[in-house]
N, C-alpha and C positions, 0 to 999 in steps of 0.2 A: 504493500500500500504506500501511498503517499504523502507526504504532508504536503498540508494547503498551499504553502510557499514552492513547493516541488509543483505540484496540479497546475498553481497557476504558470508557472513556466512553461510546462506541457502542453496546456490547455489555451495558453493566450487569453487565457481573461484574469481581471486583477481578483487579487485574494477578497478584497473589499468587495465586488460583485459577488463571488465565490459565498462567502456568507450573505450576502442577501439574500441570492439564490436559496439560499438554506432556509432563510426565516419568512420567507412566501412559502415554501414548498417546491420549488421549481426543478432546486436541484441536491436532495439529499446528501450529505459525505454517508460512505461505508460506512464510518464506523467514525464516534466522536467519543473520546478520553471523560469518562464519567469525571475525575480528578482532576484533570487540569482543563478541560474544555476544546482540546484541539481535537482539530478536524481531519482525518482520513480519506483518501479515497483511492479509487483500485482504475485499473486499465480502462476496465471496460466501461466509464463512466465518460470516457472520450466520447462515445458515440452520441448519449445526450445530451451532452455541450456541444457537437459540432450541430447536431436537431435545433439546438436553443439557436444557437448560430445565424443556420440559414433562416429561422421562421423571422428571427429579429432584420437581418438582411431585407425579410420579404417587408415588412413595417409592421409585424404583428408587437404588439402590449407584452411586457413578460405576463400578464395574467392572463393575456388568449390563448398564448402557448400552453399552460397547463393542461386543458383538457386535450391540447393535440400532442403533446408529450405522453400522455400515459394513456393515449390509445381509446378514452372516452365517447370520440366521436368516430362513425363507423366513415366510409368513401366518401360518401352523398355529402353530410354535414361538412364534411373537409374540405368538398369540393364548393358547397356555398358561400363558405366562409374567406376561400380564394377568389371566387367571380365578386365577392364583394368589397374585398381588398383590392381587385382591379377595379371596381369602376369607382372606388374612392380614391386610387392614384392618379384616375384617367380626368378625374373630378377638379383634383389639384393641378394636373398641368394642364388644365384649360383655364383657369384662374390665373395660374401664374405666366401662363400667355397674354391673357387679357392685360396684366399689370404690365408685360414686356412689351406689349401696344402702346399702351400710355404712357410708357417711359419714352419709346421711340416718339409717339404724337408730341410729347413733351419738346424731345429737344427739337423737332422741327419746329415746334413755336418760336421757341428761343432766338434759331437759327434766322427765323422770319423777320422777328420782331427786332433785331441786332440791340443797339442803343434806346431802341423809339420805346413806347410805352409796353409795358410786362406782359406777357401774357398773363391770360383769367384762367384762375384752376376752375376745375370740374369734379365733382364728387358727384358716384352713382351711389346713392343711398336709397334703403328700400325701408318707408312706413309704415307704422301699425295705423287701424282708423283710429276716430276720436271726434268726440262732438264738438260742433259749435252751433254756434247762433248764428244766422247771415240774413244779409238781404240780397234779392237778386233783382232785375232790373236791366232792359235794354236803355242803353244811355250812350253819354261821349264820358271817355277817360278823364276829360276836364271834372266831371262830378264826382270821382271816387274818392277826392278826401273830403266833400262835405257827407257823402255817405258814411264814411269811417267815423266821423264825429257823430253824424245821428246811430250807428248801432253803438259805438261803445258806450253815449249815453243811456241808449234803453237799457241794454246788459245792465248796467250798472244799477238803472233804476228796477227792472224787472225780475234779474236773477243774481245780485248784489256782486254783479264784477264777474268780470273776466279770469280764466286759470292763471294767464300768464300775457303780459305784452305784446305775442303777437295779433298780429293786422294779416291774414289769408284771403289774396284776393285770387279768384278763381274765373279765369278767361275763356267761358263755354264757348265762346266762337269771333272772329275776327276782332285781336287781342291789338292787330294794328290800326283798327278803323279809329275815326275821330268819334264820329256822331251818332253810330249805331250798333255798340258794341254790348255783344250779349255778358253781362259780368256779375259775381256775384263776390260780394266780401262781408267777411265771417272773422269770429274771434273764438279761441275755444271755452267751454263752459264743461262743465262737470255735471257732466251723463244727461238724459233725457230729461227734457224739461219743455213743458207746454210751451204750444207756439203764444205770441202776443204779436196782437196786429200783424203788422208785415212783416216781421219778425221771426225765423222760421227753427228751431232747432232740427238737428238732423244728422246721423253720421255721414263724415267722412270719409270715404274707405283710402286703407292703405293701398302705398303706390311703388311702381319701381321709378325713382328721379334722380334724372340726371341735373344737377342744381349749381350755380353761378353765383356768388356773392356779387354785387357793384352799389355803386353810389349814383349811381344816372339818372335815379327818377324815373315817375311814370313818362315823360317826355324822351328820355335817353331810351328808352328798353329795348327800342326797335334793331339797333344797332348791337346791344348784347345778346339778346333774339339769334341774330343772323350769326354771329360767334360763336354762341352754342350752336347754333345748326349746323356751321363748320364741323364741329368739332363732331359730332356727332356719326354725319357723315365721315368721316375718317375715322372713327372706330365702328363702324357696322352695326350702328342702332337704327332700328326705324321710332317713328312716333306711335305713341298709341291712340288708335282714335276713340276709345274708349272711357276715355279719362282728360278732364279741363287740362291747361298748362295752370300754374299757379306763380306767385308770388306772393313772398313772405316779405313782412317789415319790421320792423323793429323798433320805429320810428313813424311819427305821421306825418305823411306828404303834406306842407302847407297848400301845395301849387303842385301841378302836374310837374314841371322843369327841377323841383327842390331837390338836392343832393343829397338823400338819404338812403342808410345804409340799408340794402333789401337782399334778396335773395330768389331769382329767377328757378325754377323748376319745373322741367318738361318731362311729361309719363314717357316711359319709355319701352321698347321692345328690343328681341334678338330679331336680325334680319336673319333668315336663312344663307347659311353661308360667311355672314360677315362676323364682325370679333365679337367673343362673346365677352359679356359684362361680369363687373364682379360689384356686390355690394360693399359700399364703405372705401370702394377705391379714389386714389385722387390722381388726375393728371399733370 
């Protein structure tokens, strides 16, 4: 037999693993010294360790390995647990492709942009719903901050305030028009709560958005708009037509032109074929 310090020599795994292995179960010594506590092990205990080996190799958990070490799971299980180990590898280097997209889309910005003004990051972030309160209303963009001030006054007056500071304005249809633009802005509130007047509570459903910080105002947006569309295009998203674009604020628009700091967010889709997305990425 061996001692631990011999095994791991033989074995190439450190002594320190060596007892881990022991205090999971993974991989028993022959035989441990009742007296002094050390650890043994024989020849043929190579072949387990080179098993722990290759399944660690494969990305298997040491705790997956145990039931496929001592023989627990018959062909069939062995073999599901492999198809699913591939498509969770296949899983990760489609992700980490999509992030080698955006690294590359990145520095073409850069390269674009040389001295002139910075490129806008992009984050694909994906939402849970959540309610608000909105009013909706065809109008022009010039209206949307006296809208803002009449709902966050009712909120206030009707269901004592808002969750949180944002201003969610939702762009159902021609987000560039002046004077007939179908829109609706919402603040969130805490869960169902009767409609009042024009006033409408209602969930929001969660989105996949690809989403733009700037300062440009409802006046500037048409131009960050078209930047994300760039951008867009060149990572292989299409739009979803099933979902408004949105804007977030964080601040209230005095004037459509006011330089406050928002947050443009367009739903988004995989095109077939094109690069696929990853939640929480930034360009």
């Amino acid at each position: 037999m061996f001692k631990i310090t011999e095994f791991s020599k033989i074995s190439q795994v450190s002594a320190k693993a060596l007892r881990y292995y022991d205090q999971i179960g993974l991989l028993k010594p022959s035989y441990t010294d009742p007296d002094t506590g050390y650890r043994f092990y024989t020849a043929d205990q190579l072949k387990r360790v080179h098993r722990i080996l290759v399944f660690k190799d494969l990305g298997f958990t040491l705790e997956q390995m145990i039931p496929l070490l001592d023989g627990a799971l018959g062909t069939e299980p062995m073999r599901t647990m492999l198809l699913h180990k591939s498509a969770e590898i296949a899983e990760m280097l489609r992700e980490e492709q999509a992030r080698l997209n955006r690294i590359e889309a990145r520095l073409d910005e850069l390269d674009r942009s040389g001295d002139g003004e910075p490129p806008l990051d992009v984050v694909v972030r994906q939402t849970g719903p959540e309610w608000i309160a909105s009013i909706r209303e065809v109008t022009s963009k010039s209206k949307v901050p006296g809208l803002i001030r009449e709902l966050r006054q009712a909120v206030k007056t009707l269901y004592k305030g808002a969750l949180d500071q944002r201003v969610i304005v939702l762009w159902h249809s021609c987000a560039e028009c002046e004077d007939a633009v179908d829109l609706e802005v919402g603040v969130p509130v805490a869960g169902p709560l009767p409609d009042q007047g024009r006033i409408r509570v209602r969930e929001l459903k969660g989105a996949r958005l690809a989403c733009i910080a700037h300062s440009a105002g409802l006046a500037g947006s048409y131009e960050v708009t078209a930047k994300l569309a760039g951008w867009l295009e060149e990572q292989g998203y299409g739009i979803s037509e099933q979902e408004p674009s949105r804007e977030i604020y964080w601040e209230l628009p005095d004037q459509p032109a006011s330089p406050v700091l928002s947050e443009l967010q367009m739903p988004i889709v995989d095109r077939p074929g094109g690069a696929p997305g990853a939640e929480g990425g930034q360009a």
